[in-house]
C-alpha positions, 0 to 999 in steps of 0.5 A: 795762037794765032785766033788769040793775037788776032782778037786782041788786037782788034780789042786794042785798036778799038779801045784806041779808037773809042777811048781818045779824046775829041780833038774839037770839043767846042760841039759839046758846050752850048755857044754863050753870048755875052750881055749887060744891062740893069733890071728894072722889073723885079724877078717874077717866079714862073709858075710851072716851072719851079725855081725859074725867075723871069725879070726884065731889063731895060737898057739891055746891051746884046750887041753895040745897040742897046734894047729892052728884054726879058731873061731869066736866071735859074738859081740852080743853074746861074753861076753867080758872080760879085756880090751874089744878088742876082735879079736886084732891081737897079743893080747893073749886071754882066755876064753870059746866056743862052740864047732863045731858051724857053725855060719859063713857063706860066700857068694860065686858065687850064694850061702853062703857057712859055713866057718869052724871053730873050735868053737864060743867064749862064752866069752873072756879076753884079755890081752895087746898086746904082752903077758904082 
């Protein structure tokens, strides 16, 4: 009898233990970083990977500086926003990304080689076109 209560509350503290929730789950999502800015080059598909569109954007606002870049949005992976027109060239875009993921890989001579980027979008919204 006493073998019996033994293991059962060695079963018990374990399904305890093992079974509660973290107390800090921000290590289970990846840090998005916010950004805006306006595409001016069209999205180009990448070749390697399939449904990855790489497009630039020119003012690129990451920080109070505005820069010049590349991102690339994942229509699988994107959440989209507003009007759902992603990538449109001229339309103004804010949201969230992923910083230095290498997710657009193009095919050259014999190889795929990445495509920089400065991020994936984690999620957009876009405005109408011509910033109004």
């Amino acid at each position: 009898m006493k073998q019996l209560l033994w293991k059962g509350s060695i079963i018990i503290t374990a399904m305890v233990l093992f079974m509660t929730p973290p107390f800090h789950g921000y290590a289970l999502i990846p840090p998005l970083l916010p950004f805006g800015g306006w595409t001016v080059i069209t999205p180009i598909p990448c070749t390697c990977t399939a449904s990855v569109l790489w497009t630039y954007m020119e003012p690129l606002y990451l920080s109070n500086v505005p820069m010049t870049g590349p991102m690339t949005y994942i229509p699988e992976v994107t959440v989209p926003f507003e009007y759902f027109t992603l990538t449109a060239p001229g339309a103004p875009h804010k949201g969230a990304y992923v910083a230095g993921v290498p997710t657009c890989w193009m095919y050259a001579g014999y190889f795929c080689y990445p495509l920089e980027a400065v991020g994936t979008m984690a999620f957009a919204g876009v405005g109408l076109p011509g910033g109004k």
